[in-house]
N, C-alpha and C positions, 0 to 999 in steps of 0.2 A: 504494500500500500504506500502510496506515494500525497505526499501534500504539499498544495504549493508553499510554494516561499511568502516566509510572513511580510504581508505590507508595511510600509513603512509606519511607524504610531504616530499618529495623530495629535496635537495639541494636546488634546485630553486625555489621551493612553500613552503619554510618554513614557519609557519605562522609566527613565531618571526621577519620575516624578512619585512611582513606587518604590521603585527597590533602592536601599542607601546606596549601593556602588553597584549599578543598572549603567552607568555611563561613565567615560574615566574622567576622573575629577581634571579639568584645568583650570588652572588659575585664571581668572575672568580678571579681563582688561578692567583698566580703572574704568572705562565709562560704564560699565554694569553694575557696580556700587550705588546703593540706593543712596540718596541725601540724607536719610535719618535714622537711626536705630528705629525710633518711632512708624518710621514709615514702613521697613524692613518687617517689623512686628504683624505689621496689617499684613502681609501676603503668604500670612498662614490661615487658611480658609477651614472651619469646621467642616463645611460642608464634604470635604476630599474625606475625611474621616470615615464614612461611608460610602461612598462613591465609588462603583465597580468598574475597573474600565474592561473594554471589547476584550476575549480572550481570543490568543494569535496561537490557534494548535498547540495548545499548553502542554496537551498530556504526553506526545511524544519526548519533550526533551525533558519533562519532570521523569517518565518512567526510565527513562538514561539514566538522569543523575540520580536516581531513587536505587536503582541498579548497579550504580559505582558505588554505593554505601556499604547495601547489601552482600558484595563480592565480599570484598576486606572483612566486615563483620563476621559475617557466615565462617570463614576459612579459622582466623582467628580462635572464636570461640570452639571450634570442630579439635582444633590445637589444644585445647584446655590455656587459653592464653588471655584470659576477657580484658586484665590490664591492659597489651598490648592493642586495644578495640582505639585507646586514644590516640597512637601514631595513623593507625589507618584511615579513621574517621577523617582527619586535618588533608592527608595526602589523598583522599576521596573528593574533597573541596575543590579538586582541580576539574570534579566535570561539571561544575557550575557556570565556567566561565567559558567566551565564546558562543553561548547562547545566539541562535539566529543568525548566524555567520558562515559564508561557503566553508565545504570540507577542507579543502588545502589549508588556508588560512585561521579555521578551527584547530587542527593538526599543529600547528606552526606554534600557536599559541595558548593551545591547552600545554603544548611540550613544554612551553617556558615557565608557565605558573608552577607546572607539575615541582620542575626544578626550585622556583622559588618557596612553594610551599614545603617542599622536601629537606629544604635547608631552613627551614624555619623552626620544622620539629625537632633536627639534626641539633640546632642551638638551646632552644627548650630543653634537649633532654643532658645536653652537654650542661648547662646551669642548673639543671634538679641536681645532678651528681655534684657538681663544683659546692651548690649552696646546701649541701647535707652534709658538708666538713667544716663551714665555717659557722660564725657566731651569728647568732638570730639576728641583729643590725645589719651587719655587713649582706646578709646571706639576702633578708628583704630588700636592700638596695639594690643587688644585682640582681634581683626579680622582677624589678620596676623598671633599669634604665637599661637594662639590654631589651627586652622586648618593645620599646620606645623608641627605641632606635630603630633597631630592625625594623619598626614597622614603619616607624619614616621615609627607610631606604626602601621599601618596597613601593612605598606610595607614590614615589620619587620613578620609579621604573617604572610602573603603573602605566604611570602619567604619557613617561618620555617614550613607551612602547605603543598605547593607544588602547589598552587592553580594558575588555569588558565582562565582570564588571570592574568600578574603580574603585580606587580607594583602598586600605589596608587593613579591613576586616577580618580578612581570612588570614593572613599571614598574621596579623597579634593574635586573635582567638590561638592558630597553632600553637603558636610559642609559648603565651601568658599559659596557658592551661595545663601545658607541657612541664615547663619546665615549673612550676607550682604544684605537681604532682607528684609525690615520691617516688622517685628511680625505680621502675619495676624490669627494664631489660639496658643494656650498654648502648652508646649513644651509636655504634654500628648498627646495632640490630633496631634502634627508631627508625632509623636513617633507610634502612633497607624495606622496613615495613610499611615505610611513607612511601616512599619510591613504587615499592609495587602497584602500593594502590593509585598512587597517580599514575602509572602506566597505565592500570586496565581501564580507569577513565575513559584515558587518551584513545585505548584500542575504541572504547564503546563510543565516543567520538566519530572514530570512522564508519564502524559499523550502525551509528546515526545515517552515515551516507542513501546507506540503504531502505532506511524505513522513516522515511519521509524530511530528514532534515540535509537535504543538498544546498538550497538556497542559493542556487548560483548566482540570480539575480540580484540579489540580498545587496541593499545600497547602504556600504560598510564605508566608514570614514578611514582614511589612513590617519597613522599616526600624527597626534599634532606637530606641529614645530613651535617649541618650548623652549624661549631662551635661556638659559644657564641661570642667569639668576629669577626664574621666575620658578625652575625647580629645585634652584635653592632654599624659593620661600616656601614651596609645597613643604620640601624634606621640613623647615623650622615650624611650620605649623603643626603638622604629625608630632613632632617629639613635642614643642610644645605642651599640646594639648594632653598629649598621652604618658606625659612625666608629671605635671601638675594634677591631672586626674588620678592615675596611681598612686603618687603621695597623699593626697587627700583620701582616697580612700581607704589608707594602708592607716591614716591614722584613727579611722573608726575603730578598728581590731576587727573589723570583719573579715570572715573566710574569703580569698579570691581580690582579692584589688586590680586583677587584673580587667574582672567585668568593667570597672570607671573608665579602665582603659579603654576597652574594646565602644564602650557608650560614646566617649570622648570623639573617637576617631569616624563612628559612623555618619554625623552629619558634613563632615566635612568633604565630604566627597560631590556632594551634589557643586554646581556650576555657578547657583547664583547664592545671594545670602537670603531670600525669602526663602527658597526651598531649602536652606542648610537650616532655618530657625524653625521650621515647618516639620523636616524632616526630624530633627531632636525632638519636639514636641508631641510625634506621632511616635518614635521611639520608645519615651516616657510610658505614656498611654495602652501604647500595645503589648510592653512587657507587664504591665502591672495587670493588663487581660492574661497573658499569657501564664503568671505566674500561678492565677488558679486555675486552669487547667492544667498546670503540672501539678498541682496539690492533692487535685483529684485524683489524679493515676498515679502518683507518689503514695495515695491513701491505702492500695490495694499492696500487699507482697508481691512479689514477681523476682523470676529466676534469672540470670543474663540474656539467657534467648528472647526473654518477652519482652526488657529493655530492648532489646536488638531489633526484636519485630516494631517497636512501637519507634523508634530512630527514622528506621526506612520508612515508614506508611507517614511521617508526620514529615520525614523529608519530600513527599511527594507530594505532600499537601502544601507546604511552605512552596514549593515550585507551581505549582499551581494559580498561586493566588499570589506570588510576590510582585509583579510585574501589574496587576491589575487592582490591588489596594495592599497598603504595605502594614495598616493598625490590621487590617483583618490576617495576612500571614504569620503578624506576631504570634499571634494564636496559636502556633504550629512550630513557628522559627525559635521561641523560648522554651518550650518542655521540650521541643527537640534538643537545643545546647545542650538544658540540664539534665537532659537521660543520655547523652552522650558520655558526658562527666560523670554521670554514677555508674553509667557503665565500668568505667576504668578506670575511677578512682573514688568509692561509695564514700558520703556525707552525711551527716546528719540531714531531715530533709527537712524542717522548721526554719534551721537558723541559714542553709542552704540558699530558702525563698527568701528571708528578710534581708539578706547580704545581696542577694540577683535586684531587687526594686532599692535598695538603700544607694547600692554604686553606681546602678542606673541612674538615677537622679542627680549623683554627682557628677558622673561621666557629661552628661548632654550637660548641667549648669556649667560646667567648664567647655564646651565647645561653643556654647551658645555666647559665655565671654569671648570666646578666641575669633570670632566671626563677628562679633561688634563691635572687638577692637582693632580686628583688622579692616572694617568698615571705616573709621576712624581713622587710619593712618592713611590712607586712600585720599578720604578727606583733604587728609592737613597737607599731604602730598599734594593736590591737586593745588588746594590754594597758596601752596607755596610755590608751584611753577608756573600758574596761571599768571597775568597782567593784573594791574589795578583794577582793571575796570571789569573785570574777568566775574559772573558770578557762578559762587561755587555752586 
């Protein structure tokens, strides 16, 4: 069965407009800067909140990426290895991306993320063993400002490669949860178990070719051209946001500080600062939906395998609906995270939820700073190069 190539989205089904890194974040020219934080605030619309846009043959590349979950899982646990489910899962994140894009050029660029997320667990798991011989100060700090980094420099690649989706989501999720996770195999064997799983991805990628996603026609932007220091300022906003979010949230005592991270990083991906204040806003909202429905099915016992089933079937659901309203896939995208993470590395499940909405809320409060003061410098920038008579 074949399907055609999805249309281009429309104004109102943009995917950027759903999913946080649906588009690869560029740094948007000063004249895209709204005049006012004030003003900036209005162009988050309740109304998007519920608003479904057009689905574009959702289920063929959900049941792919629902299917590169499942491989890595399934083998794993068959292994008697369910720790090992959290290298897979991260190096599984490589069939998300490339969505809607001809085969070649899928291939090209599933291969690169593969590698980038490969190397992301690779560092994760290199820092759980480093920070399990030093002192709890030191050991937190390098839990914060490597994954911060790394994700900057991916966000930074992201960028200067054109890749979709954008932004540094996947690659701090790897890392932060990784390497916050106690050392359960040698950083070879993450490295190796990331890897596979981003290959068979990539295979299922091709084998996409055949069952309906060729797209040859598919009107794909080439990579932008992004001058040096304007992905200078991507890489400083990343760490920014995702070193000040970490520390704040390292200082509640709550489990995970890496979540403030990963919240930090996700609006900043979108292009303009209405949809970066919009998109935090919808973040907030949708995980704090999402967090009871993980309650719910956190409420019941269940063995690895039924975590494993409810991973996949909730990754298929999040693909589904991420591209078409982004509060409604929370619903799916956060009990999915967090049965991923109990998978392979089980939590208490109360203080588990109160730590996922507490860092959430710090993560977006701190991009939502970093995006009105980057509004602000735009600004002062402007009216510093401007004429007298110039208004800003």
């Amino acid at each position: 069965m074949t399907v055609p190539p999805a249309p281009a989205p429309s104004p109102s089904s943009d995917p950027s407009s759903a999913r946080p890194d649906a588009s690869p974040p560029r740094p948007a020219p000063a004249g895209s800067a709204h005049p006012h934080p004030l003003t900036v605030l209005r162009g988050a619309h309740p109304r998007r909140l519920l608003r479904l846009g057009p689905g574009l043959a959702d289920h063929i590349p959900s049941f792919r990426i629902a299917m590169g979950v499942a491989g890595p899982l399934a083998v794993l646990l068959a292994m008697g290895h369910p720790a090992w489910t959290l290298y897979g899962s991260f190096g599984a994140f490589t069939g998300i991306y490339s969505r809607y894009e001809p085969t070649r050029l899928r291939f090209r660029r599933q291969s690169l993320i593969g590698l980038i997320l490969t190397i992301c667990v690779s560092v994760g798991a290199l820092v759980a063993q480093t920070a399990a011989t030093w002192p709890t100060g030191p050991a937190e700090a390098l839990r914060l400002v490597v994954p911060a980094l790394l994700a900057a420099g991916c966000a930074t690649v992201v960028t200067a490669r054109g890749l979709r989706p954008g932004g540094a989501l996947f690659p701090l999720f790897g890392v932060g949860a990784v390497s916050t996770a106690p050392p359960s195999a040698s950083v070879a064997t993450a490295a190796l178990v990331a890897g596979l799983s981003a290959a068979w991805c990539v295979l299922l990628g091709l084998a996409g070719h055949y069952l309906g996603e060729r797209h040859p026609d598919a009107d794909v932007p080439d990579a932008p051209r992004v001058r040096p220091a304007q992905l200078a300022g991507e890489f400083a906003r990343y760490a920014v946001a995702a070193l000040v979010a970490g520390l704040l949230g390292s200082m509640t005592g709550l489990m995970s500080p890496y979540w403030a991270q990963v919240a930090a990083v996700v609006p900043l991906s979108a292009v303009r600062r209405d949809a970066q204040i919009e998109r935090g806003l919808h973040r907030v909202i949708g995980t704090a939906a999402g967090v009871v429905v993980t309650a719910f099915l956190l409420s019941f016992p269940a063995q690895p395998w039924q975590l494993a089933v409810w991973v996949v079937l909730l990754q298929f659901l999040t693909e589904m609906f991420v591209l078409r309203n982004y509060v409604l896939s929370l619903l799916f995208v956060t009990p999915m995270a967090l049965l991923m993470v109990q998978l392979g590395h089980p939590l208490p499940a109360v203080p588990l939820l109160q730590a996922r909405v507490i860092e959430t809320v710090i993560g977006v409060a701190v991009a939502l700073a970093v995006v009105l003061a980057g509004g602000a410098w735009s600004r002062w920038r402007r009216r510093r190069t401007a004429g007298p008579d110039t208004v800003a």
